[in-house]
N, C-alpha and C positions, 0 to 999 in steps of 0.2 A: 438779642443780647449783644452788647457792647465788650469789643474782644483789643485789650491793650496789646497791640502783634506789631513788630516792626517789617520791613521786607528785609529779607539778607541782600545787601547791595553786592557782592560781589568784586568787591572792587580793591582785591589785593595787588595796588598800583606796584608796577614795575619800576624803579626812583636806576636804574644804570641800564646802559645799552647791554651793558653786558648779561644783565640777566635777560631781556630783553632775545637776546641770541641766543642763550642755552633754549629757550623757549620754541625760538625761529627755526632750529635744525631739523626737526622733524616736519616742518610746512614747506610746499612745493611751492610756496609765493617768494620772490626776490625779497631780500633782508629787509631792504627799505621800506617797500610794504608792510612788514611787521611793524618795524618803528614808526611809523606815520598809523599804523593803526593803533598801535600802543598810546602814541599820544594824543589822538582825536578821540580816546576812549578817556585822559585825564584828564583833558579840555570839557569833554562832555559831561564830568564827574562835578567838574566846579562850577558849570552853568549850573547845572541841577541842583546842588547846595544853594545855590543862589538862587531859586525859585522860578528857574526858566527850565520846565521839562521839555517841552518844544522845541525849544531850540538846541537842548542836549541830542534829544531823539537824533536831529540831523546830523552831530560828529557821529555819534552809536552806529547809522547807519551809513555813513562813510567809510566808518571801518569796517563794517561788514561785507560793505562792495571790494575793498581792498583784503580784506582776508576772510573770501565767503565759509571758512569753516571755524571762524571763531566766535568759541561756545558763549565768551562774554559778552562779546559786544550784543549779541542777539539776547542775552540776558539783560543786559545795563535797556538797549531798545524795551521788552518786555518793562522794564520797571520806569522808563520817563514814560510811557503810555498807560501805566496805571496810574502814575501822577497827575495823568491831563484826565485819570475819570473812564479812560476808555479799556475800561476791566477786558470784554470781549477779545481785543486786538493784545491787548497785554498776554494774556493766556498763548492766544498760540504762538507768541513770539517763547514764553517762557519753554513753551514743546518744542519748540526749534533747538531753541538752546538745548534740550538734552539730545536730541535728535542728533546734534553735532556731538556732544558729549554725555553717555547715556552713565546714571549716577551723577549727576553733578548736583551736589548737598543744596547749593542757592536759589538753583531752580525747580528744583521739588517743592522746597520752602513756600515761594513763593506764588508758584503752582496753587500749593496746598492752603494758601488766606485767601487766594481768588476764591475757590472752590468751598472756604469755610464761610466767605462774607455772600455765596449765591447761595447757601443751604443743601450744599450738594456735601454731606457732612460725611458719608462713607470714602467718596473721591478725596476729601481732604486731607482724612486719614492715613491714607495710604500715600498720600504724597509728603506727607510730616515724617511717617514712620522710615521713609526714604530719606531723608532727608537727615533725619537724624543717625542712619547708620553711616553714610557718608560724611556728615558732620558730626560725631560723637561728644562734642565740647559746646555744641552750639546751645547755649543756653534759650535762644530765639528760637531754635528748632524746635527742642520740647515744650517749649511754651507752645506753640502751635499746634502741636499734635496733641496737649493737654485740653485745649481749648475745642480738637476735634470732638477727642473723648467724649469733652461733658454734654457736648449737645448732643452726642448717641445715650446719653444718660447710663455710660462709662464712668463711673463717679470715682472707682475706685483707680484703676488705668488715668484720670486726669491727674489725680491727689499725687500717685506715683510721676508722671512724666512733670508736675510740678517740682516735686521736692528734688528732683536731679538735676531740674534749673537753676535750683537754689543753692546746691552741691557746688556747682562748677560755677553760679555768680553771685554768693550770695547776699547782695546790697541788690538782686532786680525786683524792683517794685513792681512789677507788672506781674512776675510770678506770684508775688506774693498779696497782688488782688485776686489775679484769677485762682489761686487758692482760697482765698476768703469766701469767694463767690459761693465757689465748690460745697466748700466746707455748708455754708448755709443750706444748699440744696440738701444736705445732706444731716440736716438738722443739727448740724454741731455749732450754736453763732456764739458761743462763748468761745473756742478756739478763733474762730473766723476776725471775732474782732481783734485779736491779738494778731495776727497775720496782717490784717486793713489796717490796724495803728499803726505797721512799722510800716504798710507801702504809702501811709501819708507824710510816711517822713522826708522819702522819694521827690510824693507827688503832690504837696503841700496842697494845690489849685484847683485837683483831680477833683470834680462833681461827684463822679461814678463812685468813688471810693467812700466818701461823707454818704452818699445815696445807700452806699453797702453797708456802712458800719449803722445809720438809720435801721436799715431794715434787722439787722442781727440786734440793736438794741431791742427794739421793738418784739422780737420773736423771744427775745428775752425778759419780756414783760417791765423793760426799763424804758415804759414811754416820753418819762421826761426828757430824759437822754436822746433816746432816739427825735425828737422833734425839734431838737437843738442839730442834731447832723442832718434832718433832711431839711430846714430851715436854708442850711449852708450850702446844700447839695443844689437846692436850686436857686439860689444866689448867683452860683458854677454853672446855671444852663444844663445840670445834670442829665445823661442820656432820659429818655420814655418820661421826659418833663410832667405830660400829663396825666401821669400812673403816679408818678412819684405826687403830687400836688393832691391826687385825691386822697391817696395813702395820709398824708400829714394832713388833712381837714377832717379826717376821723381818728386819728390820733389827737389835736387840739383839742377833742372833747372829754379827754382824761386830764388833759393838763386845769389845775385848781385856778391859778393867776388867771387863765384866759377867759374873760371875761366873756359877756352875752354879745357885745356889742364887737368885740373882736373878734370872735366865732362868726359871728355873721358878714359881717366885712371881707374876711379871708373867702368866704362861701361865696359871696356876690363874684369876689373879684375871681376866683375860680371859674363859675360859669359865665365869667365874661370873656377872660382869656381865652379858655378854653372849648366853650359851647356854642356865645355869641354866633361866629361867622356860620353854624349851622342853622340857624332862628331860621325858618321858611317867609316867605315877604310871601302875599295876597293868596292867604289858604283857602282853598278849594278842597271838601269831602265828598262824597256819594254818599254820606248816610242820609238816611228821610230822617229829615228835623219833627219825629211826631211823638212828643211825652209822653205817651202810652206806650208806645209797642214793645216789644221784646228787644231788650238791650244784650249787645255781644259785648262781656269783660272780659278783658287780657290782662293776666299778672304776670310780670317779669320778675324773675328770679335765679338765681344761681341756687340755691338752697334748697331746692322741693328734693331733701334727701335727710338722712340721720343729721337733724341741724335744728336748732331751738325755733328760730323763722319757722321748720316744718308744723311743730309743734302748737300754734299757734293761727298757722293756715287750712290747719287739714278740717278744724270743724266750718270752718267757712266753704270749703268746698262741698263738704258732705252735706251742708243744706242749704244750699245754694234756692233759689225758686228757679225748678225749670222750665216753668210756663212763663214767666217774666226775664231771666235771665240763660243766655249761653255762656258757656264759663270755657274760655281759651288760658293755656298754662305756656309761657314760652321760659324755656328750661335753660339757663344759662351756663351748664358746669356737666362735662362728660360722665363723669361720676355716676350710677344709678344702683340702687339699694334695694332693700324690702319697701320703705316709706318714699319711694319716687313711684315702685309697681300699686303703691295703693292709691298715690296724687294721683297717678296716671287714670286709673278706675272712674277717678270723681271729676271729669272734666268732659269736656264735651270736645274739644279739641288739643289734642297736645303735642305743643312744635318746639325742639330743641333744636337751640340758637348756639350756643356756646363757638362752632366754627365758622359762623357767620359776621361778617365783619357789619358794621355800624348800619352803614347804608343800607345793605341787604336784607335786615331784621326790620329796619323802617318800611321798605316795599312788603316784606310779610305778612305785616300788621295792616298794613293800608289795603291788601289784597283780601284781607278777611274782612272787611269794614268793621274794625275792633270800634266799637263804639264810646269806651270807657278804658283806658291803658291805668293799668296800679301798678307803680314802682315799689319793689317791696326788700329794695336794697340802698337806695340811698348812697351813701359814700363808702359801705364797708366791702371788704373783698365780691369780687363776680359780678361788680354792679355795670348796668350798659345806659348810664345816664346820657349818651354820647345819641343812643335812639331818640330818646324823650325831648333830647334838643333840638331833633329834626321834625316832632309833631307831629308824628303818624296815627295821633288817635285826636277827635276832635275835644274831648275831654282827658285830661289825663291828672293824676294824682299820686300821690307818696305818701307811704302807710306800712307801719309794722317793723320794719328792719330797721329803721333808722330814725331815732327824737331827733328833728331838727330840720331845719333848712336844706333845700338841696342847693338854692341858689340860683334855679334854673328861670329865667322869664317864663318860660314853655310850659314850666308846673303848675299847673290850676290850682291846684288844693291839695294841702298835710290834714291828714284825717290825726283825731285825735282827743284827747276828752279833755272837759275842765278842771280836774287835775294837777294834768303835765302839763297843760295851760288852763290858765283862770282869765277870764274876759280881761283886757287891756295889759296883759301881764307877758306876754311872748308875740303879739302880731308884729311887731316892729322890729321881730328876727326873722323873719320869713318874707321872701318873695310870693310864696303860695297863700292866699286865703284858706284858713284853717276851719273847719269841718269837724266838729266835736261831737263824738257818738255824747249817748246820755249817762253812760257809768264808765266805764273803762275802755280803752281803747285794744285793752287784748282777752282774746279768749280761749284759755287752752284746754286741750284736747282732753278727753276722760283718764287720767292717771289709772292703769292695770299692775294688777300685781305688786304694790305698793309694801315694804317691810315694813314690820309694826313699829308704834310709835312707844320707844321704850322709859324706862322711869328716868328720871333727872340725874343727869351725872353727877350733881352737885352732890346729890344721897350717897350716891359709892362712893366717889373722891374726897367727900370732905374740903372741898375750894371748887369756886366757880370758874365754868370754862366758857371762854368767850371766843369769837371762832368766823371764821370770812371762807367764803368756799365758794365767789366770785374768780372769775381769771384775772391772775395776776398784774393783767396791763391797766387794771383799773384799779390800781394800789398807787398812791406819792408819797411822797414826804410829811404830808397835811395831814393826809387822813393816818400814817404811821405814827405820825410825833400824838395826835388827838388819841388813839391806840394806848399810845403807850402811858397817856394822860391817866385815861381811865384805869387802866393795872395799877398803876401807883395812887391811884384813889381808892381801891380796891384789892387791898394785901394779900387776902386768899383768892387770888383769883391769876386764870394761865391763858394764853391766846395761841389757837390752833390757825396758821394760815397755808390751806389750801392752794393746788397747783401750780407751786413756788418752782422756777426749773431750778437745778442745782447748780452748784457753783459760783459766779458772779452777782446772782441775783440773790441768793441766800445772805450771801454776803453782804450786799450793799443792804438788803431790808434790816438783818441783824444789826448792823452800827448804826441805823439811824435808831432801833430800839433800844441797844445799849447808853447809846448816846445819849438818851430820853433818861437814863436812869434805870430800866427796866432787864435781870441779870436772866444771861442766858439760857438756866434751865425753867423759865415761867412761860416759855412761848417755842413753838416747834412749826418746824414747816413740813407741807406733806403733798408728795409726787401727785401727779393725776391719776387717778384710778377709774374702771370699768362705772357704769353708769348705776350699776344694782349696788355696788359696792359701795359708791359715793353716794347715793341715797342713806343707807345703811349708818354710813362714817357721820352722817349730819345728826344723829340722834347722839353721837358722842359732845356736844355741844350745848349748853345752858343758855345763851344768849348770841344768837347772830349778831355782827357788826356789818351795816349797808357799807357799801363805799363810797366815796361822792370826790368829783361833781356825778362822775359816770355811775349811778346807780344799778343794782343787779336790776332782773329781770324774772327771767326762766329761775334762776338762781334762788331769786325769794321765792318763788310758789312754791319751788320743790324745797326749801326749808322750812315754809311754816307747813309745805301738809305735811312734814313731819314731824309737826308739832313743836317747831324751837320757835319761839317770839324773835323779832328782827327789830332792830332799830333803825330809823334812817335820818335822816337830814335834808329837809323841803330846801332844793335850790332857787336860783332866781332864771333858769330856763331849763327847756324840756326837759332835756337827756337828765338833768339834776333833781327830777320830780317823778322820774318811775315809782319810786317806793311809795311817796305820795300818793299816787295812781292807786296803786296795791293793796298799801291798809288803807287805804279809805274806804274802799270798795268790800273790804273785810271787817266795814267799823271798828278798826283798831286807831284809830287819830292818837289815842293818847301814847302812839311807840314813832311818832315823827315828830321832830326836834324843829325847830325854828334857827337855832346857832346850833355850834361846837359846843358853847357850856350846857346849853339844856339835852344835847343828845348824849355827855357825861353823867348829867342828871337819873335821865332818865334809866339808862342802864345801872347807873349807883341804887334807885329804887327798889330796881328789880330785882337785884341782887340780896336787897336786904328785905325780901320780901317773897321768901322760899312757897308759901305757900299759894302768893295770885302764882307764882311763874310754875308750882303745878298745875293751878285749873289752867293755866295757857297751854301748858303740853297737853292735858288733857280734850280740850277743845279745836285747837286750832284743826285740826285735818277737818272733822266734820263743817267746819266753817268754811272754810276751803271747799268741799266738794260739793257745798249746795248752792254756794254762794253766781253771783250773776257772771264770774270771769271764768265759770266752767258749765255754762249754759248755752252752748251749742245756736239750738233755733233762738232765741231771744237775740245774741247777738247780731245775729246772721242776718236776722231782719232788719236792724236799726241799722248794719250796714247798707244794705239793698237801699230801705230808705232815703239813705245819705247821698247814695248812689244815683237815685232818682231824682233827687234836687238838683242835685250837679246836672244830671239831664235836662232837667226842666231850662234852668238856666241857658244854655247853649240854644238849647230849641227858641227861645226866646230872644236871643240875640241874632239868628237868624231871622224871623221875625221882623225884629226892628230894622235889620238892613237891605228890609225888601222895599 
């Protein structure tokens, strides 16, 4: 983490001899001495302003020859040798300094950012917290010992040593990021952005800060917004460039305007910047190139925990063929749950990576001779596309977490069905050759304990309720203004949206509905709630709205098996054709729209057409539970299959380069 900290310079110049003297009376050095120290100390001050620490160091320690007991000059030495980079030497010059004068606020200070920028976060503490009793005004103090705080995950001690920064300065932009910062950790980015807007006012040019209000839009479910600041963030060469860059290429896929062709472009140029210089030149495996034998697959993941990815991987583990397949899990996310102790059950080897840095996870995998490596994160949070680029499996592929491109040279193949791509309709987004199962490309686990599917709200209420219970980051302006189309097409009828956060984001959704025409008591927003409960809440719904381009997922199964019909809208790439994927596979074609008017359409039918949209609550769950996207072994298989050709292939280009 990137900490906006100045050093306290130290440098309350002496401008008369005369104070110069009041000074001198208690030092056993001849006056002159003082004065000739005093001024090779303001000599030294303006080199350093002037970008020569080196040659400051030399007056600093002139003076210190001439008055070995003064606390500055070995301070001011301490700080042009942090200048030159040489953190080590700088520290113990800063000990010296108190050494000669114990309490001295500047060099605690300074002490305390050596010690916060080595990760030594308890020592830094304690030298800010000194720091600041001896300097009680110094607003650079508290900011330091705020900055200690939050990386002891002191959240509430940084909040406090901030806000007393901003007491005694308060135009400091730097308080007023690393407050923002704070605040996000701390799940509040609707305050945070209000904190980051004013310290852009500061810090007009500041990456970090565009990076920061990025990520609080985004947590805020305003991903338009947020991909307009991280756009600019890294414009600015924003700090963890390449965290920030993959964050906004899974963000782009919410954005409507961003086209297939511009998706794909940003993802090349991604793992070109980024990946490229890892590519391996004349790869060398130990595995035996023989298409029969028993193949070792590794799936990378951060998610093998309570997480919809689980959802969806657990029957592929659970029938796995373990005479033909070993099944390796490398676990990317500390985190472990009930549903990590049961992944864990179904694998044959299970090695968590999460503190393992890039390279080291690459020698793990090459140490097990992973014969087949699945990425099953793609570009969204915990993903380690950073391994995949170094090649440590002679085959490797991307599937399940992510519709789309990863971008990587290195990625063999996107598993996937014809569906979410149709023959000639998505290859020319992809770097990977696409691999299309034969029905669906997802298969989720056996749904337990399921709340019944209750009568039509339409019956009790008297108006239809249309209803979205997707995450909010996959809501724009498009799919809002089409929203609000359909309500004013539709006079008796009100719109429920689902895990809206409050404040900001209520906000902007409502004026774009208002704006539409559509009056505030016809549509309600509703917090996130428990998973049984949100099950429950979706039977309060007459008609689901998909969202697009970013289509639900997990989100539609669990609304039609509870029986609410869903409507979606066929994109023109992956991620914009899940729903496609979903009722197809449920022979429901006739609830996927071709445009925005026929997906009006179609929901206008339904509406006026109370009794199909019973037999649809009536049917839909049993559809769903027998149908081929909750068939476990059928899957499982035609994956292996898929699995086995990619084999074959490899073994086969072996072969030819013999």
């Amino acid at each position: 983490m990137k900490h906006l900290l100045n050093r306290l310079l130290g440098r309350n110049k002496l401008e008369t001899v005369e104070t110069s003297y009041s000074q001198a009376v208690s030092q056993p050095q001849p006056l002159h001495h003082h004065i000739e120290a005093e001024r090779l100390i303001v000599e030294g001050n303006t080199l350093e302003d002037a970008g020569q620490p080196a040659a400051a160091e030399v007056h600093y320690r002139k003076a210190l020859e001439l008055q070995p007991n003064f606390a500055r000059a070995a301070l001011n030495i301490g700080n042009a040798l942090s200048a030159q980079g040489k953190r080590q030497e700088a520290a113990i010059s800063y000990q010296d300094a108190l050494r000669l004068e114990p309490g001295y606020g500047a060099a605690h200070a300074n002490l305390g950012k050596i010690y916060l920028d080595q990760g030594r976060y308890q020592q830094a503490v304690e030298h800010y917290a000194a720091a600041v009793q001896a300097l009680p005004h110094s607003a650079d103090a508290l900011a330091g010992l705020g900055c200690a705080m939050e990386e002891l995950q002191r959240y509430s001690e940084a909040l406090e040593a901030y806000h007393r920064a901003l007491v005694i300065q308060p135009d400091f932009a730097g308080a007023k990021l690393n407050l923002g910062r704070t605040l996000i950790l701390l799940n509040q980015p609707d305050t945070a952005v209000d904190y980051l807007e004013e310290a852009l006012v500061g810090m007009p040019d500041n990456g970090l800060i565009y990076a920061l209000i990025g990520q609080a839009m985004g947590n805020l479910c305003l991903t338009q917004q947020a991909v307009l600041y991280q756009r600019r963030a890294l414009e600015l060469n924003a700090p963890k460039e390449a965290l920030l860059a993959h964050i906004l290429l899974f963000n782009l896929n919410h954005v409507p305007d961003c086209t297939p062709e511009e998706l794909f472009t940003a993802h090349r140029d991604y793992a070109q910047r980024y990946c490229s210089m890892l590519y391996p030149q004349n790869l060398k495996y130990k595995n035996t190139p023989d298409p029969g034998r028993r193949l070792k697959i590794g799936y990378v993941s951060g998610d093998f925990r309570e997480h919809p990815v689980s959802r969806f991987i657990e029957p592929v583990f659970a029938h796995h063929d373990p005479a033909n397949f070993e099944v390796h899990a490398f676990y990317n996310y500390h985190l472990r749950d009930e549903v990590t102790a049961r992944l864990k059950d179904l694998v044959t080897g299970w090695h968590p990576i999460w503190n393992k840095d890039d390279a080291a996870v690459a020698d793990l995998i090459r140490s097990f001779e992973i014969d087949i490596l699945i990425d099953l994160s793609g570009h969204t949070e915990n993903q380690r596309l950073l391994v995949f680029a170094r090649k440590p499996a002679p085959v490797q592929a991307a599937w399940l977490g992510y519709l789309g491109t990863t971008g990587l040279a290195t990625m063999d193949y996107r598993i996937c069905d014809a569906y979410t791509d149709p023959p000639d309709l998505t290859e020319r987004f992809h770097t990977e050759k696409l691999m299309r199962l034969p029905a669906c490309q997802w298969c989720h686990m056996p749904y337990a304990d399921l709340p019944p599917v209750s009568q039509s709200p339409f019956v009790r209420n008297g108006y239809l309720t249309l209803g979205s219970f997707n995450k909010a980051t996959k809501l724009n302006d498009q799919v809002l203004r089409l929203w609000a189309e359909i309500l004013n097409a539709i006079p008796k009828s009100r719109l429920m949206i689902a895990s809206v956060p409050k404040g900001r984001t209520e906000e902007y959704f409502a004026a774009i509905l208002e704006k539409a025409g559509v009056a505030r008591n016809r549509f309600e927003f509703m917090s996130r709630i428990a998973y049984r409960d949100y099950l429950a809440s979706l039977t309060t719904v007459d008609i689901a709205l998909d969202p697009f381009p970013y289509n639900g997922g997990t989100t539609t199964l669990d609304t039609l098996v509870m029986g609410v019909p869903l409507v979606t809208l066929a994109g023109d790439h992956s991620i914009a054709r899940g729903g496609v994927s979903l009722l197809s596979n449920l022979g429901l074609t006739e609830l996927i729209a071709d445009t925005t008017q026929d997906y009006l359409e179609i929901v206008r039918q339904l509406a006026e057409d109370p009794d199909r949209l019973a037999a649809l609550r009536g049917s839909l769950r049993e559809r769903v539970l027998t149908s081929s996207l909750m068939d476990g072994p059928r899957f499982t298989h035609h994956l292996e299959t898929l699995y086995r050709q990619m084999w074959h292939g490899w073994c086969a280009s072996k072969m030819e380069s013999l």
